[in-house]
TIVO-2410 file (N, C-alpha, C; in nm, 3 decimals):
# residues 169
REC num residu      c1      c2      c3 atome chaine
REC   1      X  -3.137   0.145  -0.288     N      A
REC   1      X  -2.996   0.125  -0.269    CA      A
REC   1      X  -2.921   0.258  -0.262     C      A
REC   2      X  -2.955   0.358  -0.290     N      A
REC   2      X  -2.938   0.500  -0.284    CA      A
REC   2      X  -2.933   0.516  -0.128     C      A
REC   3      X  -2.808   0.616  -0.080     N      A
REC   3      X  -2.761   0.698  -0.003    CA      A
REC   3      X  -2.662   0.554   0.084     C      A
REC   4      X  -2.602   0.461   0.049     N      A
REC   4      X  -2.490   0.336   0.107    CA      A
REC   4      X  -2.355   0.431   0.101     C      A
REC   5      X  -2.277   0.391   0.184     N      A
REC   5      X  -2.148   0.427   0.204    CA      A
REC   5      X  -2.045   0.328   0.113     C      A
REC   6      X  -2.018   0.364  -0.046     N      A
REC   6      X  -1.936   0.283  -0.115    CA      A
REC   6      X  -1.810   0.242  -0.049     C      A
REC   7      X  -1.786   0.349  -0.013     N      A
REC   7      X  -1.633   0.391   0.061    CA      A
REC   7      X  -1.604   0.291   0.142     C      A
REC   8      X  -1.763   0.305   0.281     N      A
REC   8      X  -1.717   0.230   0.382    CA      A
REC   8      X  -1.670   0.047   0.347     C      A
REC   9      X  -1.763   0.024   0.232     N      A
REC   9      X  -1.729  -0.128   0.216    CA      A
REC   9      X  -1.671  -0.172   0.184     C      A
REC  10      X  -1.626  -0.075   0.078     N      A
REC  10      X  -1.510  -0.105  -0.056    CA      A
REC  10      X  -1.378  -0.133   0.051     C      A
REC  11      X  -1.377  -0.051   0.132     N      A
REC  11      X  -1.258  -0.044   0.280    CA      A
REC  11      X  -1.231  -0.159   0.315     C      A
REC  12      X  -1.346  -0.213   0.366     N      A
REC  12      X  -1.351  -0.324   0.406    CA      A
REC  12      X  -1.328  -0.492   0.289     C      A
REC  13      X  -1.355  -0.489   0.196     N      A
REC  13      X  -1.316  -0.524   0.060    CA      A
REC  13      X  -1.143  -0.540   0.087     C      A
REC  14      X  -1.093  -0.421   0.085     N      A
REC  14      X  -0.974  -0.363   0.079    CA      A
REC  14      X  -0.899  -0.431   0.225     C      A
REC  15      X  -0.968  -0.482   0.267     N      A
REC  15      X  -0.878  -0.509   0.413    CA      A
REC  15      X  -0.841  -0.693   0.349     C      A
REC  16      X  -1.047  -0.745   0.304     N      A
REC  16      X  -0.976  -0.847   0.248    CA      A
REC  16      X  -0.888  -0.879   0.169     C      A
REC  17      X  -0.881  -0.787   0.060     N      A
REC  17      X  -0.726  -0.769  -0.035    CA      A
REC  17      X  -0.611  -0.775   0.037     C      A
REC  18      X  -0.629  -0.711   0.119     N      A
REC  18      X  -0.471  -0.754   0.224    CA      A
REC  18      X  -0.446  -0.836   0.230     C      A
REC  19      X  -0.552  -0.947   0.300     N      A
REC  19      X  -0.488  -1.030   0.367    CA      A
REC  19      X  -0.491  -1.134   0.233     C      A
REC  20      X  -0.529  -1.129   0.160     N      A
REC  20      X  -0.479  -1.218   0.009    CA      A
REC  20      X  -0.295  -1.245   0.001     C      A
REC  21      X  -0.308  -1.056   0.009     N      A
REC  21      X  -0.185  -1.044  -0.013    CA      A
REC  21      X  -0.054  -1.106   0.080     C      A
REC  22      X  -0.102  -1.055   0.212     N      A
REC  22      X  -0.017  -1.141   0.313    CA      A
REC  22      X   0.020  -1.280   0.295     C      A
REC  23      X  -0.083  -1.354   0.194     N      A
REC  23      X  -0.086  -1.524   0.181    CA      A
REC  23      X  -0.070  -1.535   0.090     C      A
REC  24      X   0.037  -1.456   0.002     N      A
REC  24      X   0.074  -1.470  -0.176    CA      A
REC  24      X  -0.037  -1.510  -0.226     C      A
REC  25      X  -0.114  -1.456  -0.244     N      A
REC  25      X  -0.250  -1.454  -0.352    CA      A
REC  25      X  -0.274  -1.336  -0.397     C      A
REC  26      X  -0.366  -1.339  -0.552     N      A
REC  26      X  -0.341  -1.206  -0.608    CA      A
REC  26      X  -0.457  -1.131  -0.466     C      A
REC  27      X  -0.408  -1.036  -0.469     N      A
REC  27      X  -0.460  -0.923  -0.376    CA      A
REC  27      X  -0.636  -0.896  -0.449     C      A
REC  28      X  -0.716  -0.948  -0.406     N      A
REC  28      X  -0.875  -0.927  -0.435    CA      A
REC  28      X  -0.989  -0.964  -0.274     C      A
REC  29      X  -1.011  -0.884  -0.297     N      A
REC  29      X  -1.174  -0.915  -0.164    CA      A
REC  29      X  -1.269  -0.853  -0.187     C      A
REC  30      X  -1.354  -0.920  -0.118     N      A
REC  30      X  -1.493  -0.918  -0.176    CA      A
REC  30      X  -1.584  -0.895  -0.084     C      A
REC  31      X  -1.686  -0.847  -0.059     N      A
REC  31      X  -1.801  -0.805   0.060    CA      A
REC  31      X  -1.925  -0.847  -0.032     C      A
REC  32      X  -1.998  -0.888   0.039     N      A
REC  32      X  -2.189  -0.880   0.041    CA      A
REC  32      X  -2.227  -0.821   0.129     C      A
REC  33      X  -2.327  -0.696   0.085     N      A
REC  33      X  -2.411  -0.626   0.190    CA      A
REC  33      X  -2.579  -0.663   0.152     C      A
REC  34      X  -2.663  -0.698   0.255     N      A
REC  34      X  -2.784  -0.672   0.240    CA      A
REC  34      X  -2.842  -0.562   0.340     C      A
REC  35      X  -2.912  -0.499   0.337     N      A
REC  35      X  -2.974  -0.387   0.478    CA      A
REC  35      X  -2.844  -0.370   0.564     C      A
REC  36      X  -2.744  -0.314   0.504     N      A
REC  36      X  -2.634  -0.249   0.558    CA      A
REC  36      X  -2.604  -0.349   0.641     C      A
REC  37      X  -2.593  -0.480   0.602     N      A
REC  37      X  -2.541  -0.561   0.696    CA      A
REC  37      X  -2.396  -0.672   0.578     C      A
REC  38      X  -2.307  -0.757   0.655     N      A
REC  38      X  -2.189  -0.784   0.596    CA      A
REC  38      X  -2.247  -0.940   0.603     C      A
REC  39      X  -2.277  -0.977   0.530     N      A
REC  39      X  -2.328  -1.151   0.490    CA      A
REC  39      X  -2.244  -1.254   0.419     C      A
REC  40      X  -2.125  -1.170   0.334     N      A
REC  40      X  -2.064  -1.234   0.304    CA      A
REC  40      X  -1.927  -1.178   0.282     C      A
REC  41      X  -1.792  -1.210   0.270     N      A
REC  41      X  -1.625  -1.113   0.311    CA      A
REC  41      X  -1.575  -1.274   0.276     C      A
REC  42      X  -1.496  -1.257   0.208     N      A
REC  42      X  -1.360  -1.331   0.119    CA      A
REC  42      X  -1.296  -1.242   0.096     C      A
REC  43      X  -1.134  -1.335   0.053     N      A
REC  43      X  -1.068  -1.275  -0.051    CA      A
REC  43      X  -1.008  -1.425  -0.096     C      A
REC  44      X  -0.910  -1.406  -0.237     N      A
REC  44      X  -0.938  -1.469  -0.304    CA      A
REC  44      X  -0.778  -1.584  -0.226     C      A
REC  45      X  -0.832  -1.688  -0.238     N      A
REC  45      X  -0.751  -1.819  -0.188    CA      A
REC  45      X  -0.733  -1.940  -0.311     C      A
REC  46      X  -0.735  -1.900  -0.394     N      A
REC  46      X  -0.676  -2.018  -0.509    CA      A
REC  46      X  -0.569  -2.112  -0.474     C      A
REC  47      X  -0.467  -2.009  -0.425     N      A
REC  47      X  -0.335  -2.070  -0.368    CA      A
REC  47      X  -0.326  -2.177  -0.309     C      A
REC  48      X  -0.386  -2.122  -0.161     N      A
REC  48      X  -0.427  -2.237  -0.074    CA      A
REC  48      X  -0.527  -2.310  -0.073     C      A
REC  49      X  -0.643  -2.302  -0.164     N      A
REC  49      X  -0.702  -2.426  -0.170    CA      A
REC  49      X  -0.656  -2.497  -0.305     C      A
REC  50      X  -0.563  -2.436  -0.336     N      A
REC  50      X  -0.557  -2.558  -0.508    CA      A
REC  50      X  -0.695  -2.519  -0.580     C      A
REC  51      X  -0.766  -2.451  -0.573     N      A
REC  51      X  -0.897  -2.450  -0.674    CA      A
REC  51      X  -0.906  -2.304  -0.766     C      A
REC  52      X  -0.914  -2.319  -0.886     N      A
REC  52      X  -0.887  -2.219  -0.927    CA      A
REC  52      X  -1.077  -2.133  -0.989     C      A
REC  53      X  -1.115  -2.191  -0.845     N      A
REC  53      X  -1.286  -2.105  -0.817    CA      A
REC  53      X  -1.268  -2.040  -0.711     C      A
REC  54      X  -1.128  -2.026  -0.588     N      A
REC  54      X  -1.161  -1.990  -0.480    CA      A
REC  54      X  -1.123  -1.841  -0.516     C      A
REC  55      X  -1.206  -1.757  -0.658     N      A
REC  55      X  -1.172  -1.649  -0.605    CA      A
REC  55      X  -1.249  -1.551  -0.504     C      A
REC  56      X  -1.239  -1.447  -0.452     N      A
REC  56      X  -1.301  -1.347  -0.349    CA      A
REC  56      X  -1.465  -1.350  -0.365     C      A
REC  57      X  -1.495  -1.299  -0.485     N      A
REC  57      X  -1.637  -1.324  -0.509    CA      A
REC  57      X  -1.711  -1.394  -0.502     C      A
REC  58      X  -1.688  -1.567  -0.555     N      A
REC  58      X  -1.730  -1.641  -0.561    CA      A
REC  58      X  -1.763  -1.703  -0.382     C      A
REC  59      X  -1.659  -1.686  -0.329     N      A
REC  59      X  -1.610  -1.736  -0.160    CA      A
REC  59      X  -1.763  -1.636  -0.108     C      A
REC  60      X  -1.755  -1.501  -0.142     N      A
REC  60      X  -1.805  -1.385  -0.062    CA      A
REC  60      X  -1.992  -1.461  -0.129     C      A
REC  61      X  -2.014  -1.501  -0.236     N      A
REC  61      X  -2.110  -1.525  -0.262    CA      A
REC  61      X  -2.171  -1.643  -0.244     C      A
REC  62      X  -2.080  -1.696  -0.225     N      A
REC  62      X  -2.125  -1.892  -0.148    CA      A
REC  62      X  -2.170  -1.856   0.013     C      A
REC  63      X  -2.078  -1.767   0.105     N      A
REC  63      X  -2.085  -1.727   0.242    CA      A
REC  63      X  -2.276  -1.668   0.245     C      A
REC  64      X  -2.245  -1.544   0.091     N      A
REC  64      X  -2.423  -1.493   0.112    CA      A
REC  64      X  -2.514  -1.538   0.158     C      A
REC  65      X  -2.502  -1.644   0.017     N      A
REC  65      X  -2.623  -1.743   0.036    CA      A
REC  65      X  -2.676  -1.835   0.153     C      A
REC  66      X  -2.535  -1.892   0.193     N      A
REC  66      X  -2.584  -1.966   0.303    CA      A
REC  66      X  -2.632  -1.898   0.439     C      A
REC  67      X  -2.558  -1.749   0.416     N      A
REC  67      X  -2.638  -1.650   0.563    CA      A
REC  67      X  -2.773  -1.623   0.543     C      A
REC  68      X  -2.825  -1.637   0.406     N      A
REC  68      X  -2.982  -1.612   0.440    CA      A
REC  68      X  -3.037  -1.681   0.350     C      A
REC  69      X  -3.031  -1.825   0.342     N      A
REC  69      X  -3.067  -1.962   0.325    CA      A
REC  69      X  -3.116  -1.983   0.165     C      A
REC  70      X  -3.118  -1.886   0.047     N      A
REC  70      X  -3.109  -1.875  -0.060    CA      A
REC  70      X  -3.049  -1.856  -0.144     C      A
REC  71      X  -3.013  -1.934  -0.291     N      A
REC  71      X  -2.911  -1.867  -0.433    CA      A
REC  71      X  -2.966  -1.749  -0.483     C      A
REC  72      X  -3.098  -1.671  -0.443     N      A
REC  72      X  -3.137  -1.557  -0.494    CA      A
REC  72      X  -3.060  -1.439  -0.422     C      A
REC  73      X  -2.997  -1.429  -0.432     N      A
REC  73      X  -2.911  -1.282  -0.358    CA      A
REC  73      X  -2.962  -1.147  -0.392     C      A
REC  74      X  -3.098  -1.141  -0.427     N      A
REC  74      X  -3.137  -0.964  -0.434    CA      A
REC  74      X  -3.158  -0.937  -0.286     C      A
REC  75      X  -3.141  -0.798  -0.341     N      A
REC  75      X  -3.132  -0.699  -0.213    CA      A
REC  75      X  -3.018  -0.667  -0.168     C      A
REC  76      X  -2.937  -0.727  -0.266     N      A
REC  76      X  -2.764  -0.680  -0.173    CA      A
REC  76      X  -2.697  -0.641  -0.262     C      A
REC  77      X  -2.578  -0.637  -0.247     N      A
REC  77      X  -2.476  -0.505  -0.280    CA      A
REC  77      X  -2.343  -0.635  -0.316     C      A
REC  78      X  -2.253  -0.605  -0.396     N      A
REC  78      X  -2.130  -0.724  -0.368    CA      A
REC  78      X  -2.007  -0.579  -0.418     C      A
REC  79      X  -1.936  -0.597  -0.334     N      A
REC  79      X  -1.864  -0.525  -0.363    CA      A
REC  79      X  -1.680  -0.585  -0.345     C      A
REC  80      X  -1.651  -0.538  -0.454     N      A
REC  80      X  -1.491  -0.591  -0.492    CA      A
REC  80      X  -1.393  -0.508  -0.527     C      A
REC  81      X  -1.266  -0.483  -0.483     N      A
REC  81      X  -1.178  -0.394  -0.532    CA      A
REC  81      X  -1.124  -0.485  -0.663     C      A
REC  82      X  -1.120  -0.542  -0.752     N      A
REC  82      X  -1.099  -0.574  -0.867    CA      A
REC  82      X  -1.227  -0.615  -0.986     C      A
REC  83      X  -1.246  -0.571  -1.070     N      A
REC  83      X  -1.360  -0.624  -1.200    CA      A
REC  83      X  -1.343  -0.747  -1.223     C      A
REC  84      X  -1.480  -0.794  -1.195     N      A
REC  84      X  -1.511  -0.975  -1.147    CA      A
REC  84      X  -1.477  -1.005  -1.250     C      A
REC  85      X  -1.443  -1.100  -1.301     N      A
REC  85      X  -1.372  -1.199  -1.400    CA      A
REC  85      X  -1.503  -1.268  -1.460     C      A
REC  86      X  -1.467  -1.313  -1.565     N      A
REC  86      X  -1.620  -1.366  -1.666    CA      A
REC  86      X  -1.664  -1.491  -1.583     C      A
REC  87      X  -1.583  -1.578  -1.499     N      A
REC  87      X  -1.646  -1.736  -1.413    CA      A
REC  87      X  -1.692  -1.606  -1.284     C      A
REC  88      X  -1.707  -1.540  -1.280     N      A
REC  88      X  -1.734  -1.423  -1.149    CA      A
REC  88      X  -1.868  -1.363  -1.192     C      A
REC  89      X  -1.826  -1.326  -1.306     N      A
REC  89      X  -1.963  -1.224  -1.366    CA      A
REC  89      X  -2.109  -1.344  -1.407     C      A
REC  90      X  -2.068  -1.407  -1.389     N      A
REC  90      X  -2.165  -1.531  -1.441    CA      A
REC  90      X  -2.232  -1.614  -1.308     C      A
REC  91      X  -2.163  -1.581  -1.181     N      A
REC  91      X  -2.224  -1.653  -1.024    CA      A
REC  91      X  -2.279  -1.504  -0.989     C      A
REC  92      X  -2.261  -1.388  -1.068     N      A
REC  92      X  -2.340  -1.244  -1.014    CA      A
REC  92      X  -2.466  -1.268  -1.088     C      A
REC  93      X  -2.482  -1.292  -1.218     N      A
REC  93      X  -2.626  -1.295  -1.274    CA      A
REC  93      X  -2.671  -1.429  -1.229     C      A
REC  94      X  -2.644  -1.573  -1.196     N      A
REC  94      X  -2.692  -1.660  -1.185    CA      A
REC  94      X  -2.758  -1.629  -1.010     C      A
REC  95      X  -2.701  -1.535  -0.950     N      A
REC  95      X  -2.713  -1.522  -0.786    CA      A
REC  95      X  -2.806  -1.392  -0.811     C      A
REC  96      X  -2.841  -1.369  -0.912     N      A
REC  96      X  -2.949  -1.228  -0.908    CA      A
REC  96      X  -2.866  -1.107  -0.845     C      A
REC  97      X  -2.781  -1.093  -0.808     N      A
REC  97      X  -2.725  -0.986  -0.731    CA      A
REC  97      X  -2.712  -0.847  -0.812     C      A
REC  98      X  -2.851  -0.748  -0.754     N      A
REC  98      X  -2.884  -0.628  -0.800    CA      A
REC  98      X  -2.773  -0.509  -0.886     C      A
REC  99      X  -2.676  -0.523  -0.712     N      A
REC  99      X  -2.540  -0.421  -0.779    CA      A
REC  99      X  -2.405  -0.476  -0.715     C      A
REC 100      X  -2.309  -0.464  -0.826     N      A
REC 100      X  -2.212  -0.460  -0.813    CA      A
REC 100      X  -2.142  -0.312  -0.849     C      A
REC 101      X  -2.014  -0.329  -0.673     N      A
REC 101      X  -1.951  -0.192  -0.685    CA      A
REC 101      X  -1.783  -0.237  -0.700     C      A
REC 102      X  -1.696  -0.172  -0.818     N      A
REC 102      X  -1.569  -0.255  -0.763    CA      A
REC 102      X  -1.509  -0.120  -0.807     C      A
REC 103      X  -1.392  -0.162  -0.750     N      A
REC 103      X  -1.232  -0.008  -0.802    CA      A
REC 103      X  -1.162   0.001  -0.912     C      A
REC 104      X  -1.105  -0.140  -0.940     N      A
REC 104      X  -1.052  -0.120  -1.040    CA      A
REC 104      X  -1.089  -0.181  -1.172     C      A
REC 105      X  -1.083  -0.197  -1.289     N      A
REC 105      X  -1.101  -0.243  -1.416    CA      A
REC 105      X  -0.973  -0.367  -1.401     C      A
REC 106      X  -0.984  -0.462  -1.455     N      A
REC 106      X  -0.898  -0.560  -1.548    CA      A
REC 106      X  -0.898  -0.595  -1.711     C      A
REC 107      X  -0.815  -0.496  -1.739     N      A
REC 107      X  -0.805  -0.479  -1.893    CA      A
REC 107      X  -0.761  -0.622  -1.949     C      A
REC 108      X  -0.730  -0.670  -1.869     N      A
REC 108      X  -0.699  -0.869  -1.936    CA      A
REC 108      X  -0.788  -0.950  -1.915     C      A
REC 109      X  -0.860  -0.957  -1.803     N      A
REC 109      X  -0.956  -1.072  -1.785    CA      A
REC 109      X  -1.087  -1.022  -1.730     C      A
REC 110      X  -1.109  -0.867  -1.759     N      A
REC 110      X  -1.253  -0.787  -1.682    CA      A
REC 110      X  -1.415  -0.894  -1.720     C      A
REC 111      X  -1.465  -0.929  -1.663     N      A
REC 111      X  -1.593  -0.973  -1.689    CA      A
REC 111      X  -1.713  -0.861  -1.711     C      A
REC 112      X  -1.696  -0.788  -1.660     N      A
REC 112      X  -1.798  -0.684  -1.654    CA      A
REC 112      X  -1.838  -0.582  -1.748     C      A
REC 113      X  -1.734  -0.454  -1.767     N      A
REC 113      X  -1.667  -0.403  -1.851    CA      A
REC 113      X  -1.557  -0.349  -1.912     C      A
REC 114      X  -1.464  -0.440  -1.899     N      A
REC 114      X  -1.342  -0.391  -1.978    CA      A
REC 114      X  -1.325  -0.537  -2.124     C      A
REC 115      X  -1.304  -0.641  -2.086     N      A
REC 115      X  -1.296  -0.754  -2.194    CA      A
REC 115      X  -1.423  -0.799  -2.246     C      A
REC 116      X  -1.520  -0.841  -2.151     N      A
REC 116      X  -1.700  -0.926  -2.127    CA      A
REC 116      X  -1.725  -0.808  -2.117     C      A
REC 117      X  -1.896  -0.796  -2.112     N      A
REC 117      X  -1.953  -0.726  -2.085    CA      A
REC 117      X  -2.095  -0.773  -2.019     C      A
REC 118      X  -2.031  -0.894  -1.923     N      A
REC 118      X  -2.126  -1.016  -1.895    CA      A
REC 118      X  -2.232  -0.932  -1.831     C      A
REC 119      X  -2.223  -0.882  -1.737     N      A
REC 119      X  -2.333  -0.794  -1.619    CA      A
REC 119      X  -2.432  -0.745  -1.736     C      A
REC 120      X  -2.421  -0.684  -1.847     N      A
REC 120      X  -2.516  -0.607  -1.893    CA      A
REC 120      X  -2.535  -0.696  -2.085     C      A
REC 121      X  -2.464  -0.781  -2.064     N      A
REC 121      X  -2.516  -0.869  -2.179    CA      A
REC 121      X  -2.674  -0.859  -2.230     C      A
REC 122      X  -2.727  -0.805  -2.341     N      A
REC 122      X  -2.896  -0.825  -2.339    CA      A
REC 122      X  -2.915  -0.928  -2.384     C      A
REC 123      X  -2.854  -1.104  -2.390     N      A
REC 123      X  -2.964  -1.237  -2.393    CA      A
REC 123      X  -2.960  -1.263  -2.285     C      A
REC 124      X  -2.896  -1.221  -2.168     N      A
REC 124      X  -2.903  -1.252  -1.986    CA      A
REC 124      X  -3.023  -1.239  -1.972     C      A
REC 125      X  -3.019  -1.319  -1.854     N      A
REC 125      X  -3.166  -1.224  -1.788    CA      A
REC 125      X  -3.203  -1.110  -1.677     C      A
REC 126      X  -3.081  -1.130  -1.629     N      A
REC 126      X  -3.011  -1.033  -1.539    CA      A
REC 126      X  -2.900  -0.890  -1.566     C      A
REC 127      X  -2.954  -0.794  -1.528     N      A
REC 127      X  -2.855  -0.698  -1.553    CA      A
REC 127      X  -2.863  -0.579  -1.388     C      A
REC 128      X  -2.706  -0.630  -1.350     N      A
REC 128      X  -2.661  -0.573  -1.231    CA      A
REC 128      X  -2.690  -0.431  -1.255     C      A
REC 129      X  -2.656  -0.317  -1.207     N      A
REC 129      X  -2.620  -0.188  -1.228    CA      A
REC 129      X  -2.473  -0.213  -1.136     C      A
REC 130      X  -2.363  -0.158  -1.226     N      A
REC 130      X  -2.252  -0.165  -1.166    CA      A
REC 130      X  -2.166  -0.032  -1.141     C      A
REC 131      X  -2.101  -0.016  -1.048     N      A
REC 131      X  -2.028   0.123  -1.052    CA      A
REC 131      X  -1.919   0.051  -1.023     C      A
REC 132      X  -1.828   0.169  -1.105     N      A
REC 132      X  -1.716   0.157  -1.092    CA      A
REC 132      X  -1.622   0.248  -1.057     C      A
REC 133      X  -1.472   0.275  -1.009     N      A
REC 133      X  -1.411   0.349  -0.976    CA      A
REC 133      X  -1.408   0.366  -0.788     C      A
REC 134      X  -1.449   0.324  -0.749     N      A
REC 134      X  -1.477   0.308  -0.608    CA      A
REC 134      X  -1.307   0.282  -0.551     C      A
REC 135      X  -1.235   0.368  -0.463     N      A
REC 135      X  -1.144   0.380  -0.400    CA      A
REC 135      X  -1.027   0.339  -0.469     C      A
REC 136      X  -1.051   0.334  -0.625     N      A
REC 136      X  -0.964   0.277  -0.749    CA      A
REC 136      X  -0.836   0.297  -0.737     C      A
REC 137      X  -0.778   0.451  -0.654     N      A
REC 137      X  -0.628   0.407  -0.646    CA      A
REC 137      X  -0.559   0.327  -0.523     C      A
REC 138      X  -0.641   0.321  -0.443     N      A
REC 138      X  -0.575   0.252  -0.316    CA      A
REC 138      X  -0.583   0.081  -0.387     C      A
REC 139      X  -0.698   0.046  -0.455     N      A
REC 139      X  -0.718  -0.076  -0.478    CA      A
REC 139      X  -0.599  -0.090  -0.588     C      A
REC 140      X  -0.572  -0.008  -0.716     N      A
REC 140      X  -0.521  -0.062  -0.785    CA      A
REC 140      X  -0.320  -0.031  -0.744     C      A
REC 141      X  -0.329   0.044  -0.622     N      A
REC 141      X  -0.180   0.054  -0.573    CA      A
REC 141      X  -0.136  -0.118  -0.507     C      A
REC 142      X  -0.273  -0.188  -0.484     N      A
REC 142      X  -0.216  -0.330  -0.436    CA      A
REC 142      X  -0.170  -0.412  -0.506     C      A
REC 143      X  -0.272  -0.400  -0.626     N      A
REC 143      X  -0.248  -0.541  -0.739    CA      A
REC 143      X  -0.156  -0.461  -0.760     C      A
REC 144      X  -0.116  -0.358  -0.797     N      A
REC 144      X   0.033  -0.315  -0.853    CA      A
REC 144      X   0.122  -0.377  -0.796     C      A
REC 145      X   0.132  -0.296  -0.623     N      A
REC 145      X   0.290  -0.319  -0.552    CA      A
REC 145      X   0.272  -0.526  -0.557     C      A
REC 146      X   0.189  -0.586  -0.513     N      A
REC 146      X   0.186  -0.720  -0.545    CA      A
REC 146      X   0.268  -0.770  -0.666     C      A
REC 147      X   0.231  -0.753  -0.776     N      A
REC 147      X   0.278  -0.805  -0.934    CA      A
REC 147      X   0.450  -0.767  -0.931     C      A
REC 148      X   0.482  -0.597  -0.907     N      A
REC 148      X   0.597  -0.569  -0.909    CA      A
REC 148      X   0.694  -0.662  -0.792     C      A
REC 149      X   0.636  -0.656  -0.656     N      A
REC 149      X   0.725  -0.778  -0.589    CA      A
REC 149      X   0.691  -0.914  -0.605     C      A
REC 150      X   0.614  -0.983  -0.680     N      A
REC 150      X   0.625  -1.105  -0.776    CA      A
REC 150      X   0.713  -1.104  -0.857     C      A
REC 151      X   0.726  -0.979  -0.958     N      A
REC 151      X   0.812  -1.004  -1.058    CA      A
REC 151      X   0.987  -0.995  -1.013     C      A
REC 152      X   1.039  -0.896  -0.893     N      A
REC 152      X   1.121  -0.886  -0.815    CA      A
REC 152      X   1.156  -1.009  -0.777     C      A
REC 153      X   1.090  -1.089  -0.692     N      A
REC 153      X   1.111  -1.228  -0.649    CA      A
REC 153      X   1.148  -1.285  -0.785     C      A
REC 154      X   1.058  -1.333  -0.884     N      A
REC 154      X   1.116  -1.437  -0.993    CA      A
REC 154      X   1.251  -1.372  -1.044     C      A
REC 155      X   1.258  -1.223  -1.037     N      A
REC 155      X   1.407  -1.208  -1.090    CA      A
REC 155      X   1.537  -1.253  -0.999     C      A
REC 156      X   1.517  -1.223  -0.896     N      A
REC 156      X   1.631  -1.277  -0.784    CA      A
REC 156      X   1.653  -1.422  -0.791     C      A
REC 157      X   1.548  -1.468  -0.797     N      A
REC 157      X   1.509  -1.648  -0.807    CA      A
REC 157      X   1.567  -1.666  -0.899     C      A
REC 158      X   1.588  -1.616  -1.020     N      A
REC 158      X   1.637  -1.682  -1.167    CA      A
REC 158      X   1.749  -1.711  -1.162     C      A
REC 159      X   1.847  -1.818  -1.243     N      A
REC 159      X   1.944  -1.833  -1.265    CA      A
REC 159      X   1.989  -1.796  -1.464     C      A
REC 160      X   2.067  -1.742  -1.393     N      A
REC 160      X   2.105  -1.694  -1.571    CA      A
REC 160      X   2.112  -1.810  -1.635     C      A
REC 161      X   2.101  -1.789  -1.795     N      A
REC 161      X   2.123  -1.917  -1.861    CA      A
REC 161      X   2.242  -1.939  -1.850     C      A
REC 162      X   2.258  -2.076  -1.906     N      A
REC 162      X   2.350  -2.189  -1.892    CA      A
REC 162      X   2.489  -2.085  -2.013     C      A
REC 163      X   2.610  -2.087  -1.998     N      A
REC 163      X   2.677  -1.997  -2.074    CA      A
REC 163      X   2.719  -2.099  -2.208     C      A
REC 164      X   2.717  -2.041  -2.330     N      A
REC 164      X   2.734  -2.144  -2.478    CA      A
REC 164      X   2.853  -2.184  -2.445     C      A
REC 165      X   2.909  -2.335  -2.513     N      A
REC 165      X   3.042  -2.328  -2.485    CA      A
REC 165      X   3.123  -2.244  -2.640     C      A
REC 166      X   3.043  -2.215  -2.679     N      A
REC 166      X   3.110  -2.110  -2.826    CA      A
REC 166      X   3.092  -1.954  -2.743     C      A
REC 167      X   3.120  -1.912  -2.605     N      A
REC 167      X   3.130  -1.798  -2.559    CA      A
REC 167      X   3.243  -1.800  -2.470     C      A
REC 168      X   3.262  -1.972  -2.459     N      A
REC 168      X   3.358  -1.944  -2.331    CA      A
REC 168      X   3.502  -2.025  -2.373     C      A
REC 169      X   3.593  -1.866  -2.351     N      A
REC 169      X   3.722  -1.891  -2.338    CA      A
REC 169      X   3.795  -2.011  -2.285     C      A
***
């Protein structure tokens, strides 16, 4: 797995994050590489499907499998601009998938290593090798500008509270 272009995929990752974003969903995408090839590309659609499994990874790892007719996913690469979430980190060891590469950490819900430490758990039976930091500020400038114009929107959206009638003259 030595001498892959992190960059180039994570990019591509990063394009699916876009278009999350374009469709009010949190900004995440996801790639599968086997022999430098793209087998599987999501990003995450919760929104629009109502399911709160359709994230990037899971999508990018259902697509894998069915491109080369097995749930064993060695030999490939999954790569994500966000730290897979613990229902994420758990379809990476159940899918055998060798390595995972992602950008940023999720200090609230990280599966990997920031909250879980599912990937390298020793009663698993599986342990990814994972890198991290991969194009980390472009990835984590999305989920940012995303959250901040979420939170922008709910403020405009709000209506002040109702005024006491022990305030009003």
């Amino acid at each position: 797995m030595i001498g892959k272009d992190h960059d180039y995929y994570m990019q591509l990752a990063l394009r699916e994050a876009q278009i999350s974003a374009e469709h009010d969903e949190v900004p995440v995408g996801a790639i599968v590489v086997r022999h430098g090839t793209v087998i599987g590309r999501a990003h995450n659609q919760t929104e629009l499907l109502k399911d709160p499994t359709a994230h990037a990874e899971m999508i990018a790892i259902t697509q894998a499998a069915a491109a080369i007719g097995d749930w064993r996913l060695t030999e490939t690469t999954l790569y994500v601009t966000k730290e897979p979430c613990p229902m994420c980190a758990g379809a990476i060891i159940l899918g055998r998938i060798p390595e995972v590469v992602f950008g940023v950490t999720d200090p609230m819900r990280g599966g990997a290593v920031s909250v879980f430490n599912i990937l390298n758990h020793p009663q698993l039976n599986h342990h990814p090798t994972v890198i991290s930091g991969i194009l980390e500020e472009p990835c984590r400038a999305l989920l940012q500008e995303f959250f901040l114009r979420k939170r922008a929107a709910a403020k405009r959206n709000s209506t002040p509270p109702p005024t006491s009638p022990m305030t009003t003259a």
